[in-house]
N, C-alpha and C positions, 0 to 999 in steps of 0.2 A: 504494500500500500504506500500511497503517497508519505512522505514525513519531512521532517526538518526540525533540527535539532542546532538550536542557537548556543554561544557560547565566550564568554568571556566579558559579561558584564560585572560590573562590581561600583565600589565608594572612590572618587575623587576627588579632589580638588577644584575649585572654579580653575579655567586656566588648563586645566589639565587632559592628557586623551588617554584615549582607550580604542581597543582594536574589537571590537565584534565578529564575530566567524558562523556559518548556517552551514551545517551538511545535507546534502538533501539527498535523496532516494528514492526510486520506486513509479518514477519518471524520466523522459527520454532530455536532463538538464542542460546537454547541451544546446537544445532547439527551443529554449523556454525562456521569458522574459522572467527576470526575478526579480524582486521589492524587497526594500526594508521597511517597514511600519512599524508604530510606536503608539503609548497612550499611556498619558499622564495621569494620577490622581483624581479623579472627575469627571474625566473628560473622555471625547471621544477620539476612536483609533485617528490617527494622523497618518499619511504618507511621508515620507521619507524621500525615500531615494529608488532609481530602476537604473536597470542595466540590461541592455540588449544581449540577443545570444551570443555574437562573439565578440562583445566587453566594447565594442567598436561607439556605441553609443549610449551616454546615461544623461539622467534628469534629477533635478533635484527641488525640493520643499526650497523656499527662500529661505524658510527659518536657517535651512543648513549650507546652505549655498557658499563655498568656498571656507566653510569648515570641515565637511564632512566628504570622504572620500570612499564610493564605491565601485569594488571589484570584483570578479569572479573568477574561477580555475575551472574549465571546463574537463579538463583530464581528472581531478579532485571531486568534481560535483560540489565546490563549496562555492559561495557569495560570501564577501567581508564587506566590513563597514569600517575605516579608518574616522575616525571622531575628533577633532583636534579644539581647542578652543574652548572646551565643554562650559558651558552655562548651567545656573540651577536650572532655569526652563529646558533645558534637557532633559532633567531626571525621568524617567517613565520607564515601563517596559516595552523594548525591544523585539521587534518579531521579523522571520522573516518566512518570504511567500511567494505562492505564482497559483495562479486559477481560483483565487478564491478562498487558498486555502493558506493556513500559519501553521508552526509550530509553535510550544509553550513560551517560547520568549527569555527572555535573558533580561533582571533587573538592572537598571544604571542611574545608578543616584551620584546628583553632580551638589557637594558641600561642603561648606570648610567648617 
């Protein structure tokens, strides 16, 4: 079955980054557009970030725009999320996806 299993969230510093990682399986990853989404305390899921099948083209949330850097390994079957600058309004849980669907997400709380 479809999955995704995110990984490498954790506590930072304002100012500070962190690298996010998604493995995915159980689809054909290299032919699949993949996202990062996110949802804060309250609030509802947000987009992130996408990235085309072969990495050649991506989009990004303004909120992240020229903070945050997304990649993929199509030999891997992984998507990452480079994070740099992080804000408290970052803090949320992290998810990532293609069709509709997410895996559990990975928390990232940005505070000093």
């Amino acid at each position: 079955q479809v999955q995704f299993v995110e990984s490498g969230g954790g506590l930072v510093q304002p100012g500070g980054s962190l690298r996010l990682s998604c493995a995915a399986s159980g689809f054909t990853f290299s032919s699949t557009t993949m996202s990062w989404y996110r949802q804060a305390p309250g609030k509802g899921r947000e987009w992130v970030a996408s990235i085309s099948t072969s990495g050649s083209s991506t989009n990004y949330a303004d909120s992240v725009k020229d903070r945050f850097t997304i990649s993929r390994d199509n030999a891997k079957s992984t998507v990452s999320l480079q994070m740099n600058d992080l804000k408290p309004v970052d803090t949320a849980v992290y998810y990532c996806g293609a069709g509709g669907e997410r895996g559990q997400g990975t928390q990232v709380t940005v505070s000093s």
